[in-house]
C-alpha positions, 0 to 999 in steps of 0.5 A: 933507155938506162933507169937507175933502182937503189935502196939504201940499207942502214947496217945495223949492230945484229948485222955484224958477225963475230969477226966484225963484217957484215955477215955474208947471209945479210947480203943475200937478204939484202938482195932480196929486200931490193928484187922485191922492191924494184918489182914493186917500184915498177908498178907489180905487185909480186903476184902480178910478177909471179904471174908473169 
């Protein structure tokens, strides 16, 4: 069984070092804004994960 998460991000103006890209710190953020939220889309909260 495949299921397919996603989360969209909007990049915003604070995200944007000073060469112009997105700064590499915003995506490791950024991955953990969706681990949270597909264990929460799963029905865990995270004690209930941590637990496991």
């Amino acid at each position: 069984m495949s299921t397919i998460f996603d989360l969209r991000i909007t990049v915003q103006p604070e995200h944007i070092d000073v060469l112009g890209h997105v700064n590499n710190v915003m995506y490791i953020q950024w991955m953990q804004d969706v681990a949270a939220a597909h264990i929460e889309k799963l029905g865990l909260g995270l004690a209930q994960y941590l637990e496991l």
